[in-house]
TISE-884562 format. One line per field, with one value per residue (C-alpha): residue in one letter; chain; x, y, z. Coordinates in pm, 1 decimal, always signed. Layout:
N
residu <- (a	...)
chaine <- (A	...)
c1 <- (X	...)
c2 <- (Y	...)
c3 <- (Z	...)
***
This chain:
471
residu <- (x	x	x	x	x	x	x	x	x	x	x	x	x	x	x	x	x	x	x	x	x	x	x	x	x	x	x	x	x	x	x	x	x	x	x	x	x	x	x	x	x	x	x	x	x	x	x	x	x	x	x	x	x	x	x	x	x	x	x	x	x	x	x	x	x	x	x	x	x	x	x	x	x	x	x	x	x	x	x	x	x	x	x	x	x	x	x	x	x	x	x	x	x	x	x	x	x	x	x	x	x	x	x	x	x	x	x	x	x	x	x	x	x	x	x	x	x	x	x	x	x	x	x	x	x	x	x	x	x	x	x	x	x	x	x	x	x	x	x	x	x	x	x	x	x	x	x	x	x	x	x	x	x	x	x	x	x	x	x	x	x	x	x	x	x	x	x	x	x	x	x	x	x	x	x	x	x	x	x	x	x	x	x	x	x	x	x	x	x	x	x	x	x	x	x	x	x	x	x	x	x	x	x	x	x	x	x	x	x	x	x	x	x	x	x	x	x	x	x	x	x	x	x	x	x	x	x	x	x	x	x	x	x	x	x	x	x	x	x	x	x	x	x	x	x	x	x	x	x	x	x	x	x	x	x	x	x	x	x	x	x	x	x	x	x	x	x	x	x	x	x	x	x	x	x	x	x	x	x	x	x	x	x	x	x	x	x	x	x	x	x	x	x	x	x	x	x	x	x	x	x	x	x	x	x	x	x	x	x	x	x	x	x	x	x	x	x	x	x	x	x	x	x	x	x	x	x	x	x	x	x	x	x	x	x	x	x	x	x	x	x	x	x	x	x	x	x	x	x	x	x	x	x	x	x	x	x	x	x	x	x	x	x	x	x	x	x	x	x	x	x	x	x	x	x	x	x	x	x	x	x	x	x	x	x	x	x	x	x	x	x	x	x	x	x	x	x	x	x	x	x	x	x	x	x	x	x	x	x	x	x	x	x	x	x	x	x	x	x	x	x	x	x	x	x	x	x	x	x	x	x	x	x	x	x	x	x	x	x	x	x	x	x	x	x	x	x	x	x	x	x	x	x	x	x	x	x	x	x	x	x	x	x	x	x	x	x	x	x	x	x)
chaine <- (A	A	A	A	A	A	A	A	A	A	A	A	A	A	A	A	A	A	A	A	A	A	A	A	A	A	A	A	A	A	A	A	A	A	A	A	A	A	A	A	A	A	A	A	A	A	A	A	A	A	A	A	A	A	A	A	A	A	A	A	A	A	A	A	A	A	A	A	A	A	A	A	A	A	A	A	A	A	A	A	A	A	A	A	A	A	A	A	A	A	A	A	A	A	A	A	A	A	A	A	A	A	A	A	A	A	A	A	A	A	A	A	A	A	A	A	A	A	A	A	A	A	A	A	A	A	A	A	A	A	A	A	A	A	A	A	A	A	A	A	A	A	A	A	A	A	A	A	A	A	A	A	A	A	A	A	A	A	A	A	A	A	A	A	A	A	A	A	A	A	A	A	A	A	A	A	A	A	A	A	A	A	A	A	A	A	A	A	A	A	A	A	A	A	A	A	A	A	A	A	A	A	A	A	A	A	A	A	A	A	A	A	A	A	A	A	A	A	A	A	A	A	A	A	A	A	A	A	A	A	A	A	A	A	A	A	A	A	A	A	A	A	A	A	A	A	A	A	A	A	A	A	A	A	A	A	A	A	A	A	A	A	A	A	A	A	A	A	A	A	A	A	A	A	A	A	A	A	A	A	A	A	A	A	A	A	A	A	A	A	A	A	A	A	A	A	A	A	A	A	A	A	A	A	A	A	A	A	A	A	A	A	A	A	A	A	A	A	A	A	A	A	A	A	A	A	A	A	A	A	A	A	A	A	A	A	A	A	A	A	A	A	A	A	A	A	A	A	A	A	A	A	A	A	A	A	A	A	A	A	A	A	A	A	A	A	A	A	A	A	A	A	A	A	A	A	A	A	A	A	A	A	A	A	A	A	A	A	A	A	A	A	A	A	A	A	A	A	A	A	A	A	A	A	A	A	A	A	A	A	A	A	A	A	A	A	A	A	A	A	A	A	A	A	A	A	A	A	A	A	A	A	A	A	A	A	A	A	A	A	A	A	A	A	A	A	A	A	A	A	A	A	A	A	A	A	A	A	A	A	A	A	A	A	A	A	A	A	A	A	A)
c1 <- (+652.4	+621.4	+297.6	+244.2	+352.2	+352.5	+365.1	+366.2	+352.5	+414.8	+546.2	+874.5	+937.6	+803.7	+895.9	+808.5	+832.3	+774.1	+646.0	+626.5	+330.8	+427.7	+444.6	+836.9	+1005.5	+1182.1	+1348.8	+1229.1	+1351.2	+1275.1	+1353.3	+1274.9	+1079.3	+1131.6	+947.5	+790.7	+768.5	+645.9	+617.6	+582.4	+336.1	+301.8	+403.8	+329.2	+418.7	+530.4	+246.7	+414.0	+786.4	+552.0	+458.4	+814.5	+971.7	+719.4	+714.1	+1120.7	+1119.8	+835.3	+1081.9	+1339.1	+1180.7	+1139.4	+890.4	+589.7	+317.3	-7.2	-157.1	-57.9	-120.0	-138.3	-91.8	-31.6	+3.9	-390.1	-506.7	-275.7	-482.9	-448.6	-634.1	-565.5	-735.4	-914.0	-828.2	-486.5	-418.3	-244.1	-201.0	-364.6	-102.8	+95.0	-8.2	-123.5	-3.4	-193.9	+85.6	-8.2	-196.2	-271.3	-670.2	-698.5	-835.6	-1120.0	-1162.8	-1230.2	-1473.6	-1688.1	-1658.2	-2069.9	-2091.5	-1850.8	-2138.6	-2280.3	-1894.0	-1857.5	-2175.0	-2103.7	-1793.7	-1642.1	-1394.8	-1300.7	-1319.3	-895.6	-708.6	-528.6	-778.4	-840.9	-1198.1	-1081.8	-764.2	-971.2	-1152.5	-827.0	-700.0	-1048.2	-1020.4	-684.4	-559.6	-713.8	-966.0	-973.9	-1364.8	-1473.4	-1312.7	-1433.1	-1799.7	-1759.9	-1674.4	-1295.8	-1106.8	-1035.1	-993.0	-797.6	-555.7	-211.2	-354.1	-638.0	-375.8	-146.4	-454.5	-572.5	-162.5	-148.9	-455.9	-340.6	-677.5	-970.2	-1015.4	-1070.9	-1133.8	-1063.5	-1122.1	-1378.9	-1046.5	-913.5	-1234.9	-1361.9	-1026.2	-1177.3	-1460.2	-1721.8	-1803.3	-2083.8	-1931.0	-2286.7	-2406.3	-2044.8	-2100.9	-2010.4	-2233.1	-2403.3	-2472.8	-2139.1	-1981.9	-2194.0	-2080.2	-1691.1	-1806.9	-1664.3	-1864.7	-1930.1	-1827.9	-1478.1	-1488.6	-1391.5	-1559.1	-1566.3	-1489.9	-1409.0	-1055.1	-1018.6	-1155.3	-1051.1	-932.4	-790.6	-356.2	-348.2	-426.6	-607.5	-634.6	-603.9	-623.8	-475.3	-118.5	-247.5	-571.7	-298.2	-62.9	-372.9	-468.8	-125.0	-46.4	-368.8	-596.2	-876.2	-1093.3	-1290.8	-1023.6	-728.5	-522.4	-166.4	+44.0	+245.7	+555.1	+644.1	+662.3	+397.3	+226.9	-114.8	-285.9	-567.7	-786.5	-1073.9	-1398.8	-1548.7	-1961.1	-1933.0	-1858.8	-1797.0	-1794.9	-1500.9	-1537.1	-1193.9	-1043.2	-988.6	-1231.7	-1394.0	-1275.4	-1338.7	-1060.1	-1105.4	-1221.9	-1103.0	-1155.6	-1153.8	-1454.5	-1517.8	-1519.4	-1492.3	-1195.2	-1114.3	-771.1	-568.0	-309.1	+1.1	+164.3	+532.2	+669.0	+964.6	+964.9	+1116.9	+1429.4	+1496.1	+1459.1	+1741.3	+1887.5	+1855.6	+1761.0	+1981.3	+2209.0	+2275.1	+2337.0	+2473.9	+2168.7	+1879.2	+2012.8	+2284.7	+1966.3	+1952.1	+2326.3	+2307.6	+2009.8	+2182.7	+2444.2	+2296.6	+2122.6	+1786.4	+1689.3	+1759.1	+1357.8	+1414.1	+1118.9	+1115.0	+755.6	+745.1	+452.6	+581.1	+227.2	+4.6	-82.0	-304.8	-523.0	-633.9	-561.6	-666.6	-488.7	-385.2	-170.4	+45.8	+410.1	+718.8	+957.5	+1234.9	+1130.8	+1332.0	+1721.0	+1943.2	+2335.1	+2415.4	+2146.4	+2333.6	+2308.2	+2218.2	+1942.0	+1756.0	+1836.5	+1672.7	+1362.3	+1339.0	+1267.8	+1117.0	+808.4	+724.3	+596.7	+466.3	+191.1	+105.2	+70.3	-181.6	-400.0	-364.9	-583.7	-824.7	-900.2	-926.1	-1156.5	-1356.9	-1389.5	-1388.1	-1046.8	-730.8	-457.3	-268.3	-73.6	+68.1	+135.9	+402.0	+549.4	+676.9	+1050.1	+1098.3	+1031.4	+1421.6	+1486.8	+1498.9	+1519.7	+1240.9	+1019.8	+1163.3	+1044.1	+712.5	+641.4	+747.0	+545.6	+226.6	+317.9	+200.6	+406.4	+482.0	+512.4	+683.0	+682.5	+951.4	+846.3	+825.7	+661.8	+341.1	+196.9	+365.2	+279.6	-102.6	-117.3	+1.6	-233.5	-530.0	-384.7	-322.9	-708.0	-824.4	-702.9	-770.3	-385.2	-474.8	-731.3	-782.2	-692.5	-336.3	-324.6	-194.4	+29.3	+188.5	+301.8	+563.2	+715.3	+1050.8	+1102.1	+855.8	+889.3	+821.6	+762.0	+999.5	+954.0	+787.7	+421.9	+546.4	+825.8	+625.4	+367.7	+574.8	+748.2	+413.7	+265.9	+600.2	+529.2	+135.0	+296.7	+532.8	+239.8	+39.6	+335.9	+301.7	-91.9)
c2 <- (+4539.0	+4303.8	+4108.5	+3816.2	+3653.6	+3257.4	+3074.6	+2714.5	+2495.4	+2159.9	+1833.0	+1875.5	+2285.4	+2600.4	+2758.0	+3146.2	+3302.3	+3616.5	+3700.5	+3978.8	+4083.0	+3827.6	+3504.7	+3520.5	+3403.9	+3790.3	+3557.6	+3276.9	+3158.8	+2809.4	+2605.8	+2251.5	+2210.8	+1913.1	+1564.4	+1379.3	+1039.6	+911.4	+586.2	+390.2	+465.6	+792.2	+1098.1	+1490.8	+1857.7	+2161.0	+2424.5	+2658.6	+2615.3	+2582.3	+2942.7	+3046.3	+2935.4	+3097.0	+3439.4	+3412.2	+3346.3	+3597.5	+3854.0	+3739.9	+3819.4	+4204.4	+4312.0	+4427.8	+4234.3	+4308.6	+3974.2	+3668.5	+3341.9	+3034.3	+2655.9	+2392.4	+1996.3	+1965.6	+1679.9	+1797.0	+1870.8	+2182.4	+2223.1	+2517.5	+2716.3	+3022.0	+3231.6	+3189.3	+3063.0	+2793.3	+2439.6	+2161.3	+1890.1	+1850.4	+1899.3	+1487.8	+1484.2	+1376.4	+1062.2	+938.9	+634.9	+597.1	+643.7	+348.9	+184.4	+414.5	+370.9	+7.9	+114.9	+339.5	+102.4	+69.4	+411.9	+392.8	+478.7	+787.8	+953.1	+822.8	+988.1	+1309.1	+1385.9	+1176.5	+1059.2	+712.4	+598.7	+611.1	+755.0	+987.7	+1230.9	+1489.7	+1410.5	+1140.8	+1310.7	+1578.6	+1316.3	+1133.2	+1484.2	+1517.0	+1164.6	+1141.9	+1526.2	+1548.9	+1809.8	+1890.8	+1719.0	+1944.5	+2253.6	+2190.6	+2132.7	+2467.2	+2653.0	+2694.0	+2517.3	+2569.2	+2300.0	+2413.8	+2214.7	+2444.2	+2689.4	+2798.6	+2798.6	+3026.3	+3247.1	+3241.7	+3385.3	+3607.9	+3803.8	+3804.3	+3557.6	+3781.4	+3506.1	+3170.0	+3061.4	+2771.1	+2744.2	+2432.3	+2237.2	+2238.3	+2185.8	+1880.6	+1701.6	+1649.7	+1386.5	+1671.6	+1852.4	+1755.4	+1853.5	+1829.0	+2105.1	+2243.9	+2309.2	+2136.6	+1859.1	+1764.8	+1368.4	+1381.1	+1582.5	+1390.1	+1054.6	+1168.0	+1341.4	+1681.8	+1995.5	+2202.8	+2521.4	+2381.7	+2457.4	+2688.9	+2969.6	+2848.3	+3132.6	+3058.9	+2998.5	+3352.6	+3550.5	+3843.1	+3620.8	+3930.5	+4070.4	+4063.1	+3694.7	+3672.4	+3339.5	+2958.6	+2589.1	+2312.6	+2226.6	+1953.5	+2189.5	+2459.2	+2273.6	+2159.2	+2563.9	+2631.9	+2398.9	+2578.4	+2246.1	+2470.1	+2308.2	+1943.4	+1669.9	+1787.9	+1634.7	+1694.2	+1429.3	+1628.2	+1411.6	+1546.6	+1358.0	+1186.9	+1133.5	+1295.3	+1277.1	+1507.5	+1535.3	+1837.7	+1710.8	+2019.2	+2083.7	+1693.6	+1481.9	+1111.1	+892.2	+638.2	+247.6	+243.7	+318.3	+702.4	+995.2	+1289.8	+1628.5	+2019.0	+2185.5	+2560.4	+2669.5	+2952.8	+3193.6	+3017.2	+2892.9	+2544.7	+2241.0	+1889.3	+1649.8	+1321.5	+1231.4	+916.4	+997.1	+804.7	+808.6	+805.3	+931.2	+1155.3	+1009.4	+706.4	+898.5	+1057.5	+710.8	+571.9	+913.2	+899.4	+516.5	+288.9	+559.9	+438.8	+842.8	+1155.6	+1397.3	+1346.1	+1495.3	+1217.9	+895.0	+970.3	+924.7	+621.4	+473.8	+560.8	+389.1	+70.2	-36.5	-160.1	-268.0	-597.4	-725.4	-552.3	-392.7	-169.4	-136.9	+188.7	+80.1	+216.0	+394.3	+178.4	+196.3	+466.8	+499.1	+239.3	+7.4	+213.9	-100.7	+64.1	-212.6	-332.6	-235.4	-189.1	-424.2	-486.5	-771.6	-977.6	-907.3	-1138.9	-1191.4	-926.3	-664.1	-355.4	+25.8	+81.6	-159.9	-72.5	+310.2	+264.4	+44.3	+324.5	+546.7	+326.3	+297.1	+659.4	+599.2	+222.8	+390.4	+697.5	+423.9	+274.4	+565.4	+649.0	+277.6	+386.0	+690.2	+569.1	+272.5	+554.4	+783.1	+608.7	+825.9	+684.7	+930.1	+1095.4	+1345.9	+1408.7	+1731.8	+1675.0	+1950.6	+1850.5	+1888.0	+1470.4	+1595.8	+1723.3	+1399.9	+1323.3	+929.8	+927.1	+1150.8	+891.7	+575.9	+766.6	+815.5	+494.8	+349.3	+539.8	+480.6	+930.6	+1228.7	+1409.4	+1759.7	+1933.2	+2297.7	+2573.4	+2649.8	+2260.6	+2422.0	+2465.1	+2407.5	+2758.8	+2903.3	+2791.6	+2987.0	+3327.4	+3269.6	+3241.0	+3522.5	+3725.5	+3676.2	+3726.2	+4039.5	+4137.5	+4168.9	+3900.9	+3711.9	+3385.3	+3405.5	+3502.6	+3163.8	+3002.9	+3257.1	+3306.9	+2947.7	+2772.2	+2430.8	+2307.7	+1979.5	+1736.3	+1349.8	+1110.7	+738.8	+518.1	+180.3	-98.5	-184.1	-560.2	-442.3	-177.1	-421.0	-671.2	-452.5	-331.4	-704.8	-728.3	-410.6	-579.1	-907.7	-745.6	-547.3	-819.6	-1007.1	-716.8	-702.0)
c3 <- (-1112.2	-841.9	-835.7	-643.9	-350.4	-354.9	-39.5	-58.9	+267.2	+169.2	+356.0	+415.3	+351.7	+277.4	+20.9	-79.6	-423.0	-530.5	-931.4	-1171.7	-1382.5	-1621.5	-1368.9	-1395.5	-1063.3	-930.9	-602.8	-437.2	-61.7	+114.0	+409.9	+517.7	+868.0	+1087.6	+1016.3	+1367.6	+1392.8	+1717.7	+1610.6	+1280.6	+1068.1	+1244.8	+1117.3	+1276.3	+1250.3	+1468.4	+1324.1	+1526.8	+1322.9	+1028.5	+1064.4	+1186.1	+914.7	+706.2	+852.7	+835.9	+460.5	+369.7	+589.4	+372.2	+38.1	+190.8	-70.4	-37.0	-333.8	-468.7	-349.0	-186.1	-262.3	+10.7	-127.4	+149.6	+210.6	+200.3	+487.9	+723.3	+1054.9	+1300.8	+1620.3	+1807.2	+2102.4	+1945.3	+2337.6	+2285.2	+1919.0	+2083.3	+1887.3	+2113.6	+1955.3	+1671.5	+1338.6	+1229.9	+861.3	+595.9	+584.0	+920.6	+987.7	+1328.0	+1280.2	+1053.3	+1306.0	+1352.1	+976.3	+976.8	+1292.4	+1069.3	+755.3	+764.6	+717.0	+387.2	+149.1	+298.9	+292.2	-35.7	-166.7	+6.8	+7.5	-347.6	-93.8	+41.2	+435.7	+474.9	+731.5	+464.7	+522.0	+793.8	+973.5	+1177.4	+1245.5	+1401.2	+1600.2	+1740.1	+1848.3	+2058.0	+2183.0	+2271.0	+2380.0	+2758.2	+2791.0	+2415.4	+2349.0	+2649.6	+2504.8	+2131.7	+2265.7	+2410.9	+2079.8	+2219.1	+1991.5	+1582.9	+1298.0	+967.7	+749.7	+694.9	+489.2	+760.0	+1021.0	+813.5	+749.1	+1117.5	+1223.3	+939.0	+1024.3	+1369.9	+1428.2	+1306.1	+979.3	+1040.8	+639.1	+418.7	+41.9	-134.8	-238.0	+105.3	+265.0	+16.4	+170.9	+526.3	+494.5	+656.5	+294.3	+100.9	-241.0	-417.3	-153.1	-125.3	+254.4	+618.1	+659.6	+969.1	+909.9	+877.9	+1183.6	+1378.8	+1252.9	+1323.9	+1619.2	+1501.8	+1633.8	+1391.6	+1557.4	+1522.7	+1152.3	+898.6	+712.4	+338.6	+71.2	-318.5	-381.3	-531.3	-226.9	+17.8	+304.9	+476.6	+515.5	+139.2	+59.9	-277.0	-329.2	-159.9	-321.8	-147.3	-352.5	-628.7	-682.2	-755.8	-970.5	-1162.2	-1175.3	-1262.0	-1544.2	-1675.5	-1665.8	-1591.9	-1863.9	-1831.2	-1992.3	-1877.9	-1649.1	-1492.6	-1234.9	-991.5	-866.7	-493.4	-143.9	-330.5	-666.8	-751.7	-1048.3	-1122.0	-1418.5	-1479.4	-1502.6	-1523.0	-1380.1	-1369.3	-1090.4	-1179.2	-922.9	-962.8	-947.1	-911.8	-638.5	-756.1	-555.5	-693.2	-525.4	-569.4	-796.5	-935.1	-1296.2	-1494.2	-1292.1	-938.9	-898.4	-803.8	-1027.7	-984.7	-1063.9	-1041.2	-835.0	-735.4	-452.0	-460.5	-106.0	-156.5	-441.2	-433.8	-59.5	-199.0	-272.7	+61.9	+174.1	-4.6	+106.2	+449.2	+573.8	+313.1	+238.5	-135.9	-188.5	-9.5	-204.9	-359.0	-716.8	-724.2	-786.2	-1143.9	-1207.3	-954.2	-1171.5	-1511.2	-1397.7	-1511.3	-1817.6	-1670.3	-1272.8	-1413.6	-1257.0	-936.8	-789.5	-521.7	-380.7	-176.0	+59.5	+344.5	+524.1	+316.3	-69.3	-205.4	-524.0	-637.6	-417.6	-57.4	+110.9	+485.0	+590.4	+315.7	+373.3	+100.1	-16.9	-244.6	-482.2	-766.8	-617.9	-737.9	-615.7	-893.2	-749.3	-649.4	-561.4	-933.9	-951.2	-656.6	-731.0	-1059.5	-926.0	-686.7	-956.0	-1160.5	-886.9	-926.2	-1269.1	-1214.5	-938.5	-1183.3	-1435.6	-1219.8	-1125.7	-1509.2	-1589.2	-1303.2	-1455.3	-1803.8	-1689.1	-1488.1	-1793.1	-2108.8	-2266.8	-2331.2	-2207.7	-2522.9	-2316.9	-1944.7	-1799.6	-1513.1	-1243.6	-947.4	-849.1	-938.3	-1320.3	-1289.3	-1354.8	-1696.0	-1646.2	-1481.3	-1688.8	-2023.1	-1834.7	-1754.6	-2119.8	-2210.9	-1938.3	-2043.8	-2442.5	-2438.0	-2432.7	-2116.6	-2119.7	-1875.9	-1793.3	-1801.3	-1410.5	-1271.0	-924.3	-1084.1	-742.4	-618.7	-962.0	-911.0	-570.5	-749.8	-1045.3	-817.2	-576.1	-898.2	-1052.3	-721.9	-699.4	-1075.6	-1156.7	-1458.6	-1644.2	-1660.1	-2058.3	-1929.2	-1772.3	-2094.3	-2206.1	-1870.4	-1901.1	-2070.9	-2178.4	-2154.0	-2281.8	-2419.2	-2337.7	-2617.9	-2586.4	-2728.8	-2605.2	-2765.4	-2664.1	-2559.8	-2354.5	-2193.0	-2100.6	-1954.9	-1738.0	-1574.4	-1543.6	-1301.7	-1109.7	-1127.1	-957.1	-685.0	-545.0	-515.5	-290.0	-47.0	+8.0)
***
């Protein structure tokens, strides 16, 4: 029987995936959407090929499911006119950083979001991109005072065109990635709105992830919410690093929030059986973006799937470092203007150095979250779950458990993010349990450690020093 239908709207592609009753993948469809980049720094969306290229693919799949699930590239920010369903721009993506500026403006109000929403004042997140589209798109401040226009990140946009604009809905995980959601009160908060000058009519409905949000979607979480749901980290302790256009980290805290010193932020994830609970994440910015960039701007390979015989290809990066800072460093450094570089070449430095060091800079940033979040909570990390289509690469997943000095375990279905979306779609709609959540999963290969405790340490006091150069 055919269950569930996955769609997951990330970054760079959509991808749709239909499952059986037992989570197995029956066919699964994708395409890749154009990237925008008026100028550096700056990076946007068409949400109108966004939902082409969805409706195309769920065409494609020509099956009719019990339930659907929605996961979706989470700060990414839609305003549209509710007369006509129009978008009033592009799409900002969560990537862009043209409102640090109005950041730095609001710095003296750093506290109050901190306290409410768990998050830090960056321009990662949607509320000020909201605000620049008001400011900036003539007419649109007018029209939003008004109650004409519509905020959602992808998922409420895909909702809103799927239900032909009857449902204007988010979910708490989406919603506690805005900077307007009081996560204590989980609801929009005024102070707030009125700080980023964002009416409130402009947004969202909230509804628990597992919810009736109308044309048979069961369930929403934005994408690192559902790979944390979908490597079955539903209980407090349990963490999972998901390596895509970038790196995040997530770890269940359970009815707890904990408020990081650290440069990490607490956020809304889902429970058992949906319902919200907190987490603690650190957001690495480019990730598996690091290897479309030595794709398609060095051009050091053809494809992506050729780095890892590139990097093998050498013994070590011989103390290159590549330093992927290319919008800014994330968690847990939140430092909006330092750029990337290429640190320790030598005359001997080649395509298999900097290939490797590439790599290599995926698991140097997770390290780094990984020491925020053991400094935040006390526990040393004995195990990493990984998904994410970078855990493919075997080199890479080696150096991360040698990095970490922990196993990584990595699952039979590495797109736990799309899986996530049909578990909560499927529990939604009371197709499963949440005690099938374990059982429905699977592991492939498990990662031990294997290097020695000096080695490993001395390689990250490197990675330490050529981040510091580029701050």
């Amino acid at each position: 029987m055919s269950a569930v239908l996955s769609i997951d709207a990330g970054t760079t592609g959509i991808t749709v995936t239909l499952y059986d009753d037992q989570a197995r993948v029956v066919r699964q469809v994708e395409s890749e959407f154009p990237q925008v980049y008026p100028q550096p720094g700056w990076v946007e969306h068409d949400p109108e090929e966004i939902w082409r290229v969805t409706e195309r693919l769920i065409s494609e799949i020509g099956t009719k499911a019990a339930a659907i699930g929605i996961t979706n590239q989470r700060e990414t920010t839609v305003v549209w006119n509710r007369e006509t369903g129009k978008p009033i721009h592009n799409a900002i993506v969560w990537q862009c950083r043209r409102t640090a500026p109005m950041c730095e403006r609001l710095r003296p109000h750093e506290r109050v979001f901190r306290r409410k929403t768990g998050l830090v004042l960056d321009a990662y997140f949607s509320g000020t991109k909201i605000a620049w589209l008001l400011d900036h798109v003539p007419g649109a401040r007018a029209a939003a005072k008004a109650g004409r226009l519509a905020f959602g990140t992808i998922d409420s946009w895909l909702v809103w065109k799927r239900t032909g604009g009857r449902v204007h809905a988010t979910d708490p995980t989406n919603a506690s990635r805005t900077l307007l959601f009081d996560i204590e009160k989980k609801i929009w908060d005024e102070e707030l709105c009125e700080l980023l000058r964002v009416p409130r009519s402009m947004l969202p409905e909230v509804r628990p992830s597992t919810s009736d949000f109308g044309a048979g979607i069961r369930g929403i979480a934005g994408d690192q919410q559902a790979a944390l749901y979908g490597q079955g980290c539903v209980s407090r302790g349990q963490m999972k690093n998901t390596y895509g256009t970038g790196c995040f980290l997530l770890a269940n805290t359970g009815t707890r929030r904990i408020s990081s010193r650290n440069g990490l932020v607490s956020t809304l994830a889902c429970g058992p059986r949906g319902e919200s609970v907190y987490a603690l994440e650190g957001s690495v910015f480019v990730a598996g973006a690091v290897v479309q960039w030595l794709r398609d701007s060095l051009r050091i390979i053809g494809t992506s799937s050729e780095v890892e015989d590139l990097a093998c290809s050498v013994s070590s990066s011989q103390g290159v470092y590549v330093v992927p800072a290319f919008v800014g460093l994330g968690a847990p450094y939140w430092d909006m203007s330092a750029r990337g570089a290429i640190l320790g070449l030598t005359r001997g430095s080649g395509r298999g150095e900097i290939a490797r060091a590439a790599l290599e800079s995926i698991a140097y940033q997770t390290r780094d979250v990984v020491e925020a979040m053991r400094e935040d909570t006390g526990v040393s990390l004995r195990e990493l779950r990984v998904d994410g289509g970078a855990t493919v690469n075997a080199l890479l997943m080696q150096f991360q458990a040698d990095l970490l000095g922990c196993r990584v375990v990595r699952p039979r279905n590495v797109e736990t993010t799309s899986l996530g979306a049909a578990f909560l779609a499927g529990v939604g709609a009371g197709l499963w349990s949440s005690s099938d959540l374990e059982k429905l999963g699977a592991v492939d290969r498990v990662f031990e450690p294997r290097m020695k405790r000096k080695t490993r340490e001395g390689l990250y006091q490197g990675w330490k020093a050529a981040v510091a150069r580029v701050r």
